[in-house]
C-alpha positions as CSV (number, residue, x, y, z in Angstrom):
1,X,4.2,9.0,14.5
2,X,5.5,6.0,16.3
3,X,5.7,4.7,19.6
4,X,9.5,4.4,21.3
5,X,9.0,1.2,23.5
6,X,11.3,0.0,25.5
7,X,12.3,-3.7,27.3
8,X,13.7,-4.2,30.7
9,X,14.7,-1.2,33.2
10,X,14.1,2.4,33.3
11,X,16.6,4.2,31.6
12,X,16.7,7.4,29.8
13,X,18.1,8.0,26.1
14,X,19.1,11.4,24.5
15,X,17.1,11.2,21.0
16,X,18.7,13.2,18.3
17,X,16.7,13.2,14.9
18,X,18.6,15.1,12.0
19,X,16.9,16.1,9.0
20,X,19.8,16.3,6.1
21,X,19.8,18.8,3.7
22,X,18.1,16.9,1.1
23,X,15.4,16.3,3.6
24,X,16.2,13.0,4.6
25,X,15.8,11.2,8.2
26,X,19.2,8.7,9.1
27,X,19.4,6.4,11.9
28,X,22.9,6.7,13.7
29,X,24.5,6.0,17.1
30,X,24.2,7.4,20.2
31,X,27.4,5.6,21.2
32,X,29.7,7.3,19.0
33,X,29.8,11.2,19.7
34,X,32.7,11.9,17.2
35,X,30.3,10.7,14.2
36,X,27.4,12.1,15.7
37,X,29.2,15.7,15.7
38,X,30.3,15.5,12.5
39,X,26.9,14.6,11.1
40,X,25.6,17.4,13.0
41,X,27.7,20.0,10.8
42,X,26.4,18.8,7.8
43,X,22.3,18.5,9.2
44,X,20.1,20.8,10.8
45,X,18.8,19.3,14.7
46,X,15.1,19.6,14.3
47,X,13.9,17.1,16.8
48,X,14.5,17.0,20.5
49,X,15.2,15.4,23.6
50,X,13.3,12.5,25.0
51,X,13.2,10.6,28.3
52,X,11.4,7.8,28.8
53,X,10.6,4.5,31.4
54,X,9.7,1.0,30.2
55,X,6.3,1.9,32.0
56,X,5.6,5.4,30.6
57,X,6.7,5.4,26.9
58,X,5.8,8.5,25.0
59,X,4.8,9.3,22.3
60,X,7.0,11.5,20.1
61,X,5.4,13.7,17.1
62,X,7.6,14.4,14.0
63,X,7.2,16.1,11.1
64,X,7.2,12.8,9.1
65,X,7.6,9.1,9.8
66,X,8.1,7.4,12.4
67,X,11.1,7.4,14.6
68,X,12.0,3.7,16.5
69,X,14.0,3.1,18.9
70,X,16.6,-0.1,19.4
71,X,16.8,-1.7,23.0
72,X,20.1,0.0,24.0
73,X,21.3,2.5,21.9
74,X,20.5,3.8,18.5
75,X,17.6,6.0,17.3
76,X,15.7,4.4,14.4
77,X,14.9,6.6,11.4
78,X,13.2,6.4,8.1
79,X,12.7,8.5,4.9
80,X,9.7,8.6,2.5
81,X,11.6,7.0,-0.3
82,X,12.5,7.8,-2.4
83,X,14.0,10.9,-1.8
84,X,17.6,11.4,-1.0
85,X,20.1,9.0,-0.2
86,X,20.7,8.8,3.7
87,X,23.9,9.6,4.9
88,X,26.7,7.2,5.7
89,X,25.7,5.1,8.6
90,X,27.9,5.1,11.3
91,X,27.2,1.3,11.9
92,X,26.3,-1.7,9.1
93,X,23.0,-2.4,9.9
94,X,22.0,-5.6,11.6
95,X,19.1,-8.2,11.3
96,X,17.7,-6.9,14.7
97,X,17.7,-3.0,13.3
98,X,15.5,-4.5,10.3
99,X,13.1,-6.5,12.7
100,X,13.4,-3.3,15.2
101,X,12.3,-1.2,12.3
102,X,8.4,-3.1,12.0
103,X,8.4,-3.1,16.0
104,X,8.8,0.8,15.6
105,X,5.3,0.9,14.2
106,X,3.2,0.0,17.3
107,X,0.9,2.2,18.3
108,X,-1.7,2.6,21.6
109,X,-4.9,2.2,20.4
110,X,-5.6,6.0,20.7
111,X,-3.3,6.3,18.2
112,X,-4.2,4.2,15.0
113,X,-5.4,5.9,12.0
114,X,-7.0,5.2,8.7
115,X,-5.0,5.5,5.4
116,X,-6.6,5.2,2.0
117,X,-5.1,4.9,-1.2
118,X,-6.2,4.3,-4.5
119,X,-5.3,4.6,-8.5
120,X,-7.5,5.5,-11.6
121,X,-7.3,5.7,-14.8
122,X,-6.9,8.8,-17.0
123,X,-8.2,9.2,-20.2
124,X,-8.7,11.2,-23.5
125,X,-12.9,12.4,-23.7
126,X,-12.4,11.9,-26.8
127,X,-11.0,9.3,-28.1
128,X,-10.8,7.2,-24.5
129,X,-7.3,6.9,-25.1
130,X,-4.7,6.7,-21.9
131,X,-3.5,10.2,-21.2
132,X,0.2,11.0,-21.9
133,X,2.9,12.0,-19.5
134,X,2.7,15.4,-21.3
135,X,-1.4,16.0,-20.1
136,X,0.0,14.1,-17.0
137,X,2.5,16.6,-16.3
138,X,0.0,19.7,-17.6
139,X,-2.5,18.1,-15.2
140,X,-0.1,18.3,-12.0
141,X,1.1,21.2,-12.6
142,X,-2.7,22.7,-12.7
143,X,-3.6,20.5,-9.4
144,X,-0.3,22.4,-7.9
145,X,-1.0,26.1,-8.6
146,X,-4.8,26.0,-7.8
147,X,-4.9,24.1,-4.8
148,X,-1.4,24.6,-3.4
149,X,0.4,21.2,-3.8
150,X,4.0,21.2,-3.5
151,X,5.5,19.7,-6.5
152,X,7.7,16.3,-6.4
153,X,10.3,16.0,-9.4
154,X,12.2,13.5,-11.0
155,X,15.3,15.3,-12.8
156,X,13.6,17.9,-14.8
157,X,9.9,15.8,-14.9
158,X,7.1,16.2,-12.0
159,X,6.0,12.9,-10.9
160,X,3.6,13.7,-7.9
161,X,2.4,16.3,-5.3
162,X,2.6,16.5,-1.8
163,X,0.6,18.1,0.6
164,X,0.7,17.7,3.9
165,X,0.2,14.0,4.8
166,X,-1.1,12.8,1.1
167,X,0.6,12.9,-1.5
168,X,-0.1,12.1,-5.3
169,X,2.1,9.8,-7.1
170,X,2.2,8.1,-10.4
171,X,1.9,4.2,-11.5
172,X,4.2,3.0,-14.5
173,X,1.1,3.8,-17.1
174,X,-0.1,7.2,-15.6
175,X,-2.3,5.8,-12.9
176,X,-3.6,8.3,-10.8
177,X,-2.9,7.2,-7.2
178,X,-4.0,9.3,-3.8
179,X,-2.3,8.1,-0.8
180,X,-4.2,10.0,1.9
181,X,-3.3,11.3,5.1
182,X,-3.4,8.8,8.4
183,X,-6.7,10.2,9.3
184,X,-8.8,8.5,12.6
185,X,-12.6,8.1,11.4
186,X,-14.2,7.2,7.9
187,X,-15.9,10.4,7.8
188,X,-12.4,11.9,7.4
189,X,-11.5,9.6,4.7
190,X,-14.6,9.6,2.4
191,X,-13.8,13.8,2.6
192,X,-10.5,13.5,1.5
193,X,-11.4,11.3,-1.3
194,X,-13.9,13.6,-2.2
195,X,-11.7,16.5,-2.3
196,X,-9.5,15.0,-4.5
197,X,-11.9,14.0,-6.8
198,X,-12.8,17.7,-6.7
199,X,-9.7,19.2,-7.3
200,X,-8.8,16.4,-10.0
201,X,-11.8,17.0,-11.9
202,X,-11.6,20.4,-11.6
203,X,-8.3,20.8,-13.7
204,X,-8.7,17.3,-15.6
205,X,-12.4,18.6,-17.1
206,X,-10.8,22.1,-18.5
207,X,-8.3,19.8,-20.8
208,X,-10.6,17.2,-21.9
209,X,-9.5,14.7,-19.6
210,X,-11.4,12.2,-17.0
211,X,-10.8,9.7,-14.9
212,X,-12.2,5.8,-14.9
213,X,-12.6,3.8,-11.8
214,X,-11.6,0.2,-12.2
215,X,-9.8,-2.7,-12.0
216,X,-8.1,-3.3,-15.3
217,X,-7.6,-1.3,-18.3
218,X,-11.1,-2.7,-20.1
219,X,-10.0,-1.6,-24.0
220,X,-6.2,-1.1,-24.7
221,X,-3.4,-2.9,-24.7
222,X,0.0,-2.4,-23.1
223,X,1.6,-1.3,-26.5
224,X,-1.3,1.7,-26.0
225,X,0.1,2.5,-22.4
226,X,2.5,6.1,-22.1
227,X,5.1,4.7,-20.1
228,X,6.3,7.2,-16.7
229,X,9.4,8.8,-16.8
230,X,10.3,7.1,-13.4
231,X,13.8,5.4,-13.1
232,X,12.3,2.6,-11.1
233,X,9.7,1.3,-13.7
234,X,12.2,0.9,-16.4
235,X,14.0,-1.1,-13.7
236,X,11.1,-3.6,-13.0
237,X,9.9,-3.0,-16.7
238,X,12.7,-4.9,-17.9
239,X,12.9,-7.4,-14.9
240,X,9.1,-8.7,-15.2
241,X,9.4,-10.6,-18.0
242,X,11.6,-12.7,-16.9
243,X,9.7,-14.0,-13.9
244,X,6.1,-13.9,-14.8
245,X,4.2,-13.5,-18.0
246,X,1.4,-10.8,-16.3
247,X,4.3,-8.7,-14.7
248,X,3.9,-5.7,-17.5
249,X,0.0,-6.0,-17.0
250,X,0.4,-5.4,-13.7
251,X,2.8,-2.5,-14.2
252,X,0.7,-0.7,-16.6
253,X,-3.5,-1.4,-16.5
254,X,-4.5,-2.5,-13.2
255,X,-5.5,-0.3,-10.5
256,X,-6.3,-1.1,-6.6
257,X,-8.0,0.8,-3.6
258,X,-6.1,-0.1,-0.7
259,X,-6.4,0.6,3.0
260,X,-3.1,0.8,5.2
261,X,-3.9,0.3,9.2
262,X,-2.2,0.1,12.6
263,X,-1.5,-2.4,15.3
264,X,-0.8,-1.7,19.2
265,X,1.9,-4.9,19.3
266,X,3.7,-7.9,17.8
267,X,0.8,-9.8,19.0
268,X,-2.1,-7.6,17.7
269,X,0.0,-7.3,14.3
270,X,0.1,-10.7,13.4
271,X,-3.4,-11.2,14.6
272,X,-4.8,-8.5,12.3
273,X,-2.1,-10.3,9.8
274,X,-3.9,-13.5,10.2
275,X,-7.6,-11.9,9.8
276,X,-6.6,-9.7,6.5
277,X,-5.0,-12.7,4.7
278,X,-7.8,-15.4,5.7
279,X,-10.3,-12.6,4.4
280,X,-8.5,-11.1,1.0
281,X,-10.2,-13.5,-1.1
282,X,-13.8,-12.1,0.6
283,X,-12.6,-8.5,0.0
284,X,-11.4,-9.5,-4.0
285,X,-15.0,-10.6,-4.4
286,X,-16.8,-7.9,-2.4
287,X,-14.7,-5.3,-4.6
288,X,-14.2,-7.3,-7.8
289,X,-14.6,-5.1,-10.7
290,X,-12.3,-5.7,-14.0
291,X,-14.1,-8.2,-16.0
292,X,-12.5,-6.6,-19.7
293,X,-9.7,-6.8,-21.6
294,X,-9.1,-4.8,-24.6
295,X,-12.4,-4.3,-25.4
296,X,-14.1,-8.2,-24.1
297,X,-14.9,-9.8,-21.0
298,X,-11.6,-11.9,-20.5
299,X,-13.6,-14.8,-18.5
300,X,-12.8,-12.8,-15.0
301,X,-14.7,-10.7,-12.6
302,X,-11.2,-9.2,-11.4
303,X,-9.2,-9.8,-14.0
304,X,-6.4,-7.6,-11.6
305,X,-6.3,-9.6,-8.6
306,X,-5.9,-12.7,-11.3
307,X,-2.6,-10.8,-13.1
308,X,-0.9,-11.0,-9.3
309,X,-0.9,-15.4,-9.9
310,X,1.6,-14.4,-12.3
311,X,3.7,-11.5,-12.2
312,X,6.3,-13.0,-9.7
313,X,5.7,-15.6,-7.5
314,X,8.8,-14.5,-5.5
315,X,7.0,-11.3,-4.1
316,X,3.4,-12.0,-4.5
317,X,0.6,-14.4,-2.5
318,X,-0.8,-15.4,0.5
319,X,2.3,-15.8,3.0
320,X,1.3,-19.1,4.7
321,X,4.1,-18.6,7.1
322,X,2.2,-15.9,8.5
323,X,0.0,-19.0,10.0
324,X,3.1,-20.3,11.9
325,X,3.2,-20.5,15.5
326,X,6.6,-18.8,15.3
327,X,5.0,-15.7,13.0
328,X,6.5,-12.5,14.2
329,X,8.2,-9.0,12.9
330,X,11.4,-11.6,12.7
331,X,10.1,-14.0,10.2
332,X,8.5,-11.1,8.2
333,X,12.2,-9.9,7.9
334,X,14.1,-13.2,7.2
335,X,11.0,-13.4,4.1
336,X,11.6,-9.6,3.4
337,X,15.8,-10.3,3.1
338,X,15.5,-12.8,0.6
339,X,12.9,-11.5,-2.0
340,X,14.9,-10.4,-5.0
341,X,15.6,-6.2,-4.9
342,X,14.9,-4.5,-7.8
343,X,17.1,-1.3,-7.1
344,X,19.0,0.8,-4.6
345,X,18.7,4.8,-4.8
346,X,21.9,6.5,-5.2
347,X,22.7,10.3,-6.2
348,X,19.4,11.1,-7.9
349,X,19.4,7.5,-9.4
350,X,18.2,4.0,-9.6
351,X,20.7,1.2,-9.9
352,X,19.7,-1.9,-11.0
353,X,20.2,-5.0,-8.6
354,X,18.0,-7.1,-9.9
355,X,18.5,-10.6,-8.9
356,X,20.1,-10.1,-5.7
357,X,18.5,-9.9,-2.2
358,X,18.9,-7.3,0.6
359,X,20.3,-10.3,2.6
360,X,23.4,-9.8,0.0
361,X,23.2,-6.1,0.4
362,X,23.4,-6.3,4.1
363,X,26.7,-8.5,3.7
364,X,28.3,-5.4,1.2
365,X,28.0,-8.4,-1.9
366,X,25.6,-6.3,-4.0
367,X,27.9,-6.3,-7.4
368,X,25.9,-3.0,-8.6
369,X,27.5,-1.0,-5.3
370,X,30.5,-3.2,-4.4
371,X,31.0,-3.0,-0.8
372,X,28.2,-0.9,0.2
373,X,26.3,-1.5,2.7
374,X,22.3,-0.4,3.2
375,X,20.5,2.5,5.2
376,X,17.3,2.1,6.4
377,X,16.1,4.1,3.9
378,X,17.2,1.3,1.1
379,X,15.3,-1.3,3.8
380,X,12.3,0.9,3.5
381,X,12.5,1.4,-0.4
382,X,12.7,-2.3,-0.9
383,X,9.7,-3.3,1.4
384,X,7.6,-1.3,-1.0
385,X,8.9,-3.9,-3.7
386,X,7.3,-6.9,-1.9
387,X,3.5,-7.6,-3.0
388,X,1.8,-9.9,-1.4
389,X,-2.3,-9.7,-0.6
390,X,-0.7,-8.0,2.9
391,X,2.0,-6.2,3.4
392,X,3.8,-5.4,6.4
393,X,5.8,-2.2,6.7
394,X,5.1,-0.1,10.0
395,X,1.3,-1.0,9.6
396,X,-0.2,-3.1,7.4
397,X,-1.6,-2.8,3.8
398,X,-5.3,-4.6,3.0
399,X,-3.9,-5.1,-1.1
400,X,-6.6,-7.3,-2.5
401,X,-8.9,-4.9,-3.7
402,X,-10.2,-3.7,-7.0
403,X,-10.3,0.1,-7.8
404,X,-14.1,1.4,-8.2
405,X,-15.8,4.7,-8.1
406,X,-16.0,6.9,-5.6
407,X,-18.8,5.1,-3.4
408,X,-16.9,2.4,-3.1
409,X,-13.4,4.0,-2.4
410,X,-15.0,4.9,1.0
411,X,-16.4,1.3,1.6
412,X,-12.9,-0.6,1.5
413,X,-11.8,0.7,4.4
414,X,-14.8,0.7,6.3
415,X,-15.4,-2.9,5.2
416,X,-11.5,-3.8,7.0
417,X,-11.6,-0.9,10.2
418,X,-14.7,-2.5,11.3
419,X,-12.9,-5.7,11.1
420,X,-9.9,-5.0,12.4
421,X,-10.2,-2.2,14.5
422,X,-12.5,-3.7,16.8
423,X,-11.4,-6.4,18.9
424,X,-14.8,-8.5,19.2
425,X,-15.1,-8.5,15.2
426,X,-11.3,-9.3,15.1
427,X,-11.6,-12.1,17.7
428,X,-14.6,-13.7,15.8
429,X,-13.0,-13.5,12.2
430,X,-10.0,-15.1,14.1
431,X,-12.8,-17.9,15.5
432,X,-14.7,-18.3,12.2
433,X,-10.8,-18.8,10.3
434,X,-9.0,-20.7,13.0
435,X,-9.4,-23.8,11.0
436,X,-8.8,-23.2,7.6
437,X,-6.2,-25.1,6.0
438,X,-3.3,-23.2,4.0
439,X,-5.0,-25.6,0.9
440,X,-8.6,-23.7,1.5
441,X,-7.2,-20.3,2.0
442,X,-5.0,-20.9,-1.4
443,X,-8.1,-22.3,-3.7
444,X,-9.9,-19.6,-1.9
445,X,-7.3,-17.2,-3.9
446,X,-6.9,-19.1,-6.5
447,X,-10.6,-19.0,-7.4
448,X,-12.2,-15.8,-6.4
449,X,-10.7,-13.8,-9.3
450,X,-13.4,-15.9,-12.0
451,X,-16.1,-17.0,-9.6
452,X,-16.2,-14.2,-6.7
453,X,-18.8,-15.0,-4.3
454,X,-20.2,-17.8,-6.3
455,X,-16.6,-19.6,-5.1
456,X,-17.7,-23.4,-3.3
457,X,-16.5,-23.2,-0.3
458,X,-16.9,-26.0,2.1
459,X,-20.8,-27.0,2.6
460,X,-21.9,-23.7,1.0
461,X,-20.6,-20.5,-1.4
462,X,-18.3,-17.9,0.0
463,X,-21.0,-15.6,-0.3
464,X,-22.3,-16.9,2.8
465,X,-19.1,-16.4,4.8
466,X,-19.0,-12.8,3.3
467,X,-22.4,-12.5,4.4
468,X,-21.5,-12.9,8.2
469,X,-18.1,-11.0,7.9
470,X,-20.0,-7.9,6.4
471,X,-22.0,-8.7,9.5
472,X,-19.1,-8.5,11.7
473,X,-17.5,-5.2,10.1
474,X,-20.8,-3.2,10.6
475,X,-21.0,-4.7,14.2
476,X,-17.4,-3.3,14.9
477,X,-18.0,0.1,13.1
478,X,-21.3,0.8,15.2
479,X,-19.2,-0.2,18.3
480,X,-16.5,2.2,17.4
481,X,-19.0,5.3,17.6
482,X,-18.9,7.5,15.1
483,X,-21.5,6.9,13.1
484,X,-19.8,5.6,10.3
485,X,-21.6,2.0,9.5
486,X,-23.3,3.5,6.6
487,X,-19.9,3.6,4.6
488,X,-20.6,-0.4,4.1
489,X,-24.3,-0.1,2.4
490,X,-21.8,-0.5,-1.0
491,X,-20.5,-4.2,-0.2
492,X,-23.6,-4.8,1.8
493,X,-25.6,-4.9,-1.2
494,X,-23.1,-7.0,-3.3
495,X,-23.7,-9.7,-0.1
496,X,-27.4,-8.9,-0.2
497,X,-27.8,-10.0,-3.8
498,X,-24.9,-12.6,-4.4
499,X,-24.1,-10.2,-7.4
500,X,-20.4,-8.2,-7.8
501,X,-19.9,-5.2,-9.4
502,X,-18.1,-6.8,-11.9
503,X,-21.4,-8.9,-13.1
504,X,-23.1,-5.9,-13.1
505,X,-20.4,-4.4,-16.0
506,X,-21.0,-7.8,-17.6
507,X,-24.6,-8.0,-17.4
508,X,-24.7,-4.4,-19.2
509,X,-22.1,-4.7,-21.9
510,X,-24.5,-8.1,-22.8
511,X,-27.2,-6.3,-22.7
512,X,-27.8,-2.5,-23.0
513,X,-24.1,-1.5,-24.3
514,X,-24.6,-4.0,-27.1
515,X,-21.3,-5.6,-26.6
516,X,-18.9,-2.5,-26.5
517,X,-17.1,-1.3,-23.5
518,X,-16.7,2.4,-24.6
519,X,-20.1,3.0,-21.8
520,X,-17.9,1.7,-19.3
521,X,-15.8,5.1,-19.4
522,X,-19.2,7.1,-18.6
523,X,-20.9,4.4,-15.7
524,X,-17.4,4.5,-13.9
525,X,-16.2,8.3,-14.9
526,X,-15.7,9.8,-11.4
């Protein structure tokens, strides 16, 4: 869903949305009837008419993402990628359909919504080893036929599920990710997670299989890691190495919890921008929780967030642009055009374009498609290939979590929608940050990942400012009504005591585990 706003007088535009064969959504223009037509042969019209005033924009409901709309003429599409190529556009795409793209994401309040995502770990009973793509594919196929998932394929290999809104996808080593429906209160979200869990364990148990909820992979090594038959992670599997040293970590043993939210404007976007950056580092502390590697603490209490200093600097960090005056959906794209791509998706395949930018793609100088120019669908593919603590697509992504049991899966995004979803918390956070210095939010960042909330930060530790943000969240939860402060009681008690989960791993694999980490797989097993 997505609002169609619109600048200057009344008008009224004929909105035609074509679903291709292959399922796709194209954006083409109104303006030229002949191609229109001829597209129309080739697609199925499943979406409908539309007329709208500046002062009484609609909201139009499609069965998948959102549609935006340009100032004059052309209907703004987008696909889920990666799934077919979109057809031909009619019309290169310009700087102003990219920026127009974000801008298609605004929302009336009434309207925003909650998603939750978040990746495990599988693993062997056994032996604790990670599970292979074969008990991988076993254990999707079981999800599918019990509980009525349709199945997502790669060539001949299943990669993820879809039902409804969520889907389930796989990381490069076989993390298990849920990305849940857009769902309004927390009460929704904690059930989803718990039905997953529920359907996950129900097939996973019957083959010996169960799943761990943290950071970082605490006792093997990459070498140990099955690799996903996924075109795109042999793509950035090769790439990596060549522009960090913790690239292939990151690929293949971390593991995040992640909430995506909405924003009514331009102006309420980059405020909420603003807040979620200033904040990560609290949020990496609150939820830090990967303090092993291979089999030892590694001198981190989120060894994950830690890996992100170095897997490419490029795509990664804490944006301090966003703090400019001149922030907007415009200087999000002019960053967006010049990270390096990765790939482009072309007849079932990924083509590697590596060292190139989409600012090169969108002149037709991309020497793996010479000549070609992109469809929004490439623009949405390759802003899922930027990674920095947020992310902007048509909402924005709070990244700077650690993954954690199930508890604490529900906290995450109660700890940022009583943040950011409530304007007097919002405001506040705002106030308390105002006058932070890019220096203090980047030690901030820097530092978390060893000392959490034991990080010095001006006259005190950051625990104290954690203490009053927790506040704050809680504050804008109870004022939002439903009941749902008591989804914070995880991180309230990490403020309480000054102690993060990952201390608590550390303070029982000194103490009672005897210096192994084989316990952690039963104390996090969801």
């Amino acid at each position: 869903m997505a609002l169609v706003s619109q600048a200057g007088p009344s008008y009224c535009i004929r909105t035609e949305i074509i679903r291709c064969k292959a399922g796709n959504h194209v954006g083409f223009s109104m303006t030229n009837n002949i191609e229109a037509s001829k597209m129309k042969e080739l697609c199925a019209v499943f979406s409908s008419l539309s007329c709208n005033s500046a002062k009484n924009a609609q909201m139009l409901h499609v069965d998948g993402p959102g549609v935006g709309c340009k100032r004059g003429h052309r209907v703004i599409v987008a696909a889920s990628p990666p799934t077919e190529d979109a057809v031909i556009a009619t019309e290169p795409l310009t700087r102003q359909d990219l920026i127009d793209y974000l801008a298609s994401g605004c929302k009336p309040k009434t309207n925003w919504r909650i998603g939750t995502e978040h990746e495990k770990f599988g693993f062997e009973f056994g032996t604790l080893r990670p599970m292979k793509y074969e008990q991988i594919a076993e254990l999707l196929n079981g999800i599918a036929e019990r509980f009525d998932w349709e199945k997502v394929m790669e060539g001949d290999k299943i990669i993820g599920l879809k039902q409804g809104k969520q889907s389930i996808s796989l990381e490069p080593g076989g993390q298990f990710e849920l990305s849940g429906a857009p769902l309004e209160t927390l009460h929704q979200t904690c059930a989803e997670v718990n039905s997953h869990l529920y359907q996950v364990k129900a097939v996973a148990e019957e083959m010996g299989i169960g799943f761990l909820g943290i950071g970082f992979q605490p006792k093997w090594g990459v070498k140990d890691i099955p690799v996903m038959p996924k075109g795109r992670y042999e793509i950035m599997r090769n790439y990596m190495p060549k522009v960090g040293s913790l690239g292939l970590d990151m690929m293949f043993r971390t593991c995040t919890v992640q909430v995506n939210l909405d924003f009514s404007s331009e102006d309420d976007m980059i405020r909420k921008f603003r807040a979620g950056l200033a904040l990560q580092p609290i949020a990496t502390a609150l939820f830090a929780n990967s303090p092993f590697t291979e089999g030892k603490p590694n001198g981190y209490l989120s060894m994950r967030s830690q890996i992100w200093t170095d897997t490419d600097n490029n795509r990664t960090g804490m944006l301090p642009f966003v703090f400019d005056d001149s922030f907007g959906f415009e200087q999000y794209v002019d960053y967006a055009l010049d990270v390096p791509m990765y790939f482009v998706y072309r007849k079932k395949k990924y083509i590697d374009c590596t060292g190139m930018t989409f600012r090169d793609f969108v002149a037709g100088k991309l020497p793996c498609i010479p000549g070609e120019l992109p469809t929004l669908n490439d623009w949405e593919n390759h802003l899922t290939t930027i990674f920095p603590e947020v992310r902007l697509k048509r909402y924005l992504e709070m990244r700077g979590a650690d993954g954690g049991p199930w508890r604490r899966l529900c906290a995450l995004p109660a700890f940022w929608v009583g943040i950011l979803y409530d304007e007097v918390s919002l405001q506040k956070v705002l106030d308390i940050t105002a006058d932070w210095t890019t220096e203090e939010r980047q030690m901030l960042r820097n530092k978390v990942p060893k000392t959490g909330l034991k990080t010095p930060f001006r006259d005190g530790l950051l625990r104290h400012v954690a203490e009053d943000v927790v506040q704050l969240a809680k504050d804008g939860l109870e004022r939002r009504g439903f009941k749902e402060s008591g989804f914070l009681n995880e991180v309230a008690e990490v403020v309480r005591t000054g102690v993060t989960p990952a201390e608590k791993l550390l303070e029982l694999y000194n103490g009672k585990w005897e210096q192994s980490v084989d316990p952690v797989f039963e104390e996090l097993l969801y």
